[in-house]
C-alpha positions, 0 to 999 in steps of 0.5 A, spaced: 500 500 500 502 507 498 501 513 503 501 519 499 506 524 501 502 531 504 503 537 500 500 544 500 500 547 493 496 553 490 497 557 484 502 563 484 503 565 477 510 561 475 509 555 477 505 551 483 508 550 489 509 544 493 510 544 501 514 549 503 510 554 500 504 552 499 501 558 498 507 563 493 507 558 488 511 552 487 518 552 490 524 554 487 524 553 481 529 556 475 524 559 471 525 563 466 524 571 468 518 573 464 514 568 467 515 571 474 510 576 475 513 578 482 517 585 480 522 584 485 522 576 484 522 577 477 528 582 476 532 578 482 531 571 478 534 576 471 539 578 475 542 572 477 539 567 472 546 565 468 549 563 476 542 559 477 543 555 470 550 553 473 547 551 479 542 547 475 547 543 472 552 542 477 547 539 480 544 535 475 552 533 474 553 531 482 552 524 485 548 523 491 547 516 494 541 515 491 538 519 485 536 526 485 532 529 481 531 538 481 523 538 480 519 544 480 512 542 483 513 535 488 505 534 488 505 532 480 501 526 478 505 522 473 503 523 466 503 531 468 507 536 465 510 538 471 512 531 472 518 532 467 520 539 469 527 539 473 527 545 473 527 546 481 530 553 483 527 559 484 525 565 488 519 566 493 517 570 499 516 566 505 515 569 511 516 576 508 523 574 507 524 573 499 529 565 499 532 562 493 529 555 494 531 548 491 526 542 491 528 535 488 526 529 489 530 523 493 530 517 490 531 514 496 526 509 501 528 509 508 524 504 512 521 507 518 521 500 522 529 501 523 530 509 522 527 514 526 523 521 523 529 524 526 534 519 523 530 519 516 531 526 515 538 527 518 540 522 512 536 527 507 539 532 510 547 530 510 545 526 503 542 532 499 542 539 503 549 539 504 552 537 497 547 542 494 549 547 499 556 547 497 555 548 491 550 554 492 555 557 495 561 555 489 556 558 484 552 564 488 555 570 490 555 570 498 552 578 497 545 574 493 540 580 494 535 575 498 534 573 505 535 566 505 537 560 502 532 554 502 531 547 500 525 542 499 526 535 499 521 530 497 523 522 500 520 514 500 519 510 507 518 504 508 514 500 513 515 492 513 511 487 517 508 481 516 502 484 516 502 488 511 508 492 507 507 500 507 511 506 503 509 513 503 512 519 502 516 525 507 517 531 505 523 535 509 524 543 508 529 547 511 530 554 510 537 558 512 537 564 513 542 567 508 548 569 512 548 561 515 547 558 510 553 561 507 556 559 513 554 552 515 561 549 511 565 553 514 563 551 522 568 545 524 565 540 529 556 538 530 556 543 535 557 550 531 554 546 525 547 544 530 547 551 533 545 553 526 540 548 523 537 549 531 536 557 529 533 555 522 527 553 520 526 546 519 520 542 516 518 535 516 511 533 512 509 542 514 510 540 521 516 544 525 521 539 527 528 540 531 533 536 527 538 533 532 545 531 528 547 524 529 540 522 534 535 518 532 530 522 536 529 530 535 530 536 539 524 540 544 522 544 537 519 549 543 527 550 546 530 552 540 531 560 538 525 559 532 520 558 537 522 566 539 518 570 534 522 571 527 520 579 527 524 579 533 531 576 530 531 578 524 530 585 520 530 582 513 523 583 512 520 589 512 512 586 511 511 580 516 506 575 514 500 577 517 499 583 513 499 579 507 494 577 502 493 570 501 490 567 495 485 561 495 483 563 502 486 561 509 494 558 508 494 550 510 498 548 516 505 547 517 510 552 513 504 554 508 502 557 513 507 562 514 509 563 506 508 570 505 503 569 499 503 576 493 497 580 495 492 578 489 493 585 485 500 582 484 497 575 481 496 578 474 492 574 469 496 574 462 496 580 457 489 582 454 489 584 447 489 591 447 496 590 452 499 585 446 497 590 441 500 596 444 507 591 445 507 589 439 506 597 436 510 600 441 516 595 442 520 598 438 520 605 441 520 602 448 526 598 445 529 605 444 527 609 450 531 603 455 537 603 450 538 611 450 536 612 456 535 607 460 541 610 464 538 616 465 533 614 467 535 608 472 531 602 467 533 596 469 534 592 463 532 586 466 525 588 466 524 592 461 518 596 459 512 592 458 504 592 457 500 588 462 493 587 465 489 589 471 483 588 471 480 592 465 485 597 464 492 596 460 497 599 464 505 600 463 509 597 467 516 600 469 522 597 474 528 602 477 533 602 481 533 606 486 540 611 488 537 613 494 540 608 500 536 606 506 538 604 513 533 599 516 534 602 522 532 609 521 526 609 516 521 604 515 518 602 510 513 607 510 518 613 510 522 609 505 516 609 500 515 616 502 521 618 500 523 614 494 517 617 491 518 624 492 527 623 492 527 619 487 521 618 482 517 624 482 524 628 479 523 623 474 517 624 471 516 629 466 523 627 463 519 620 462 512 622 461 516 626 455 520 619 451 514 614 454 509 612 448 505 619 446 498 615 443 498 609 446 492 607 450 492 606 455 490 607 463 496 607 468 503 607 469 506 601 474 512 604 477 516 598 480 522 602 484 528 598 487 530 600 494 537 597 496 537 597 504 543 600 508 548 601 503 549 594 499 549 589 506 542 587 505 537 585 500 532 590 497 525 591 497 521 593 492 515 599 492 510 599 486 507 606 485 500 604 481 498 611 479 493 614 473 496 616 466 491 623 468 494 624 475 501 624 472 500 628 466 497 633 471 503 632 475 508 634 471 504 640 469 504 642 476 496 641 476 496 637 482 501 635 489 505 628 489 501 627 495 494 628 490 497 623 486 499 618 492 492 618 494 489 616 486 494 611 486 495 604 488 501 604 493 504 596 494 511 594 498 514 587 496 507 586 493 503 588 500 499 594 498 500 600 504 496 607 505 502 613 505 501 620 507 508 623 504 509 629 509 506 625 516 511 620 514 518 624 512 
């Protein structure tokens, strides 16, 4: 007989996601840039998308005790697309905190009778993780502009007895935090090395779990430093997980249940046809504006200029980079949006509106502005300024104030949308 493995899987527009973030879409997996919707996941995964690719087949090139395979969605059925997608690295957000995660599946099948929950895992652990952790840490910068590192690993149990044979399916889920991850294989000794998986989050099937290195039984989850709060050990995240929206309703148990989901504004359905039109006709002019000013104008080049839908408007969607710097320690996210709207793109917009198509028809601008947090040493947020083509062109012709065009807009940070009174907050 076979148990199927628990999994927490929801759509989140690249891919669907097993257990460990059941509710942002599928784990990590290496898609390609354009088929992210998230604009900071999106321009993180182009940024370092040849790095990726050689973790990809570095991985595929390793030998592990058992075969291992990268897999996009672990939840799968056979005869299923997804099935024969080994792409298995990508960003997500979980906890508000943005992870580059690899998900596989170990061909590997424990029995249960001989091997403890705890012993299983730490095999996986050593077997799978650890090799993948050393090559993430061969072929991706220490600096990577995210907050931590991720892994999902899908394994067989067996359960033999003369009654009956059993097999079923576990699934085991860390996520470090950047600078540990980094740091795990150059700690000598269990010791220092259990220190940090102790302060990491640990899964097994959703449920947190306290794996013990070289123990057949786990450790009191309950007497390690993740049962504090994460707002208060860590100021990664800018938004924390209660403040995000779900979509597909309430998040499932385990780690799905604190995965930050995209607000569901950020779950845009695919182009319509008046966004496709426009692209095709003003391509080539979008082309040369990131060309010629680009620079001028902070364009990422990574995400370029593109029509899109929300709703039943067509809006043009725009990502810069910001080169203003921010401390965490001193600004919050609301002074942060504030400041960069009023520092950083409202001096912008009139040279912009100027080389942006002029007959286009279309409803709104989205600018997606990359903020880079205390000076280079942690990852980046991104604040998406939603506003009304009409608010803008008032604005540059001095009709309106940019706290009139706040107020018409839609205002979201990392995906999470915000109210935002510019002269209360600066």
């Amino acid at each position: 007989m076979r148990c199927a493995a628990r999994f927490f899987s929801a759509a989140r527009g690249p891919i669907t996601v097993g257990l460990l973030l059941g509710m942002t879409a599928a784990a990590f997996g290496q898609v390609a840039p354009d088929g992210i919707l998230n604009p900071k996941l999106k321009a993180d995964e182009a940024e370092y998308l040849p790095q990726l690719q050689s973790l990809q087949q570095s991985i595929a090139a390793t030998k592990f005790p058992y075969p291992f395979k990268l897999a996009r969605d672990l939840n799968a059925k056979p005869g299923q697309r997804a099935v024969s997608d080994r792409n298995g690295i990508e960003f997500v957000y979980f906890e508000g905190r943005e992870v580059l995660k690899i998900s596989g599946i170990y061909q590997a099948a424990f029995n249960s009778t001989q091997l403890s929950e705890n012993e299983r895992a730490s095999r996986t652990f050593q077997d799978v993780v650890v090799p993948i952790l050393r090559l993430v840490t061969q072929q991706i910068p220490a600096n990577i502009d995210c907050d931590g590192i991720g892994f999902e690993i899908i394994y067989d149990t067996r359960d033999a007895n003369k009654v009956y044979d059993f097999e079923g399916q576990e699934v085991l889920t860390v996520v470090f935090d950047r600078k540990d991850a980094f740091a795990y294989l150059n700690t000598f000794g269990n010791t220092q090395r259990q220190e940090i998986l102790n302060r990491s989050d640990i899964f097994v099937d959703g449920k947190d779990f306290g794996l013990a290195l070289g123990q057949r039984a786990p450790l009191n989850v309950q007497a390690l430093e993740r049962s504090v709060p994460r707002q208060e050990r860590t100021q990664s995240s800018s938004v924390s997980a209660s403040t995000a929206s779900t979509p597909g309703g309430a998040a499932s148990a385990g780690m799905a249940s604190r995965v930050v989901a995209q607000s569901k504004s950020d779950l845009k359905p695919p182009p319509s046809a008046d966004a496709m039109r426009l692209q095709a006709q003003f391509q080539p002019q979008l082309n040369a504006m990131l060309k010629v000013d680009g620079t001028r104008f902070h364009l990422m080049e990574s995400a370029p200029p593109v029509f899109e839908s929300r709703g039943d408007q067509t809006v043009l969607h725009l990502t810069m980079r910001n080169t203003l710097s921010f401390e965490t320690g001193t600004s919050s996210i609301y002074k942060r949006a504030a400041q960069t709207f009023d520092l950083f793109l409202a001096p912008e917009l009139k040279g912009l509106l100027k080389e942006l198509p002029a007959n286009a028809e279309y409803d709104s601008l989205d600018f997606s502005v990359r903020n880079r947090l205390e000076a280079e040493k942690s990852p980046s947020e991104t604040v998406d300024y939603i506003c009304p083509l009409n608010s803008i062109r008032s604005f540059v012709e001095n009709k309106i104030t940019s706290q009139d065009v706040i107020n018409q807009s839609v205002v979201l940070v990392n995906g999470v949308r915000i109210a935002l009174n510019l002269q209360l907050v600066e």
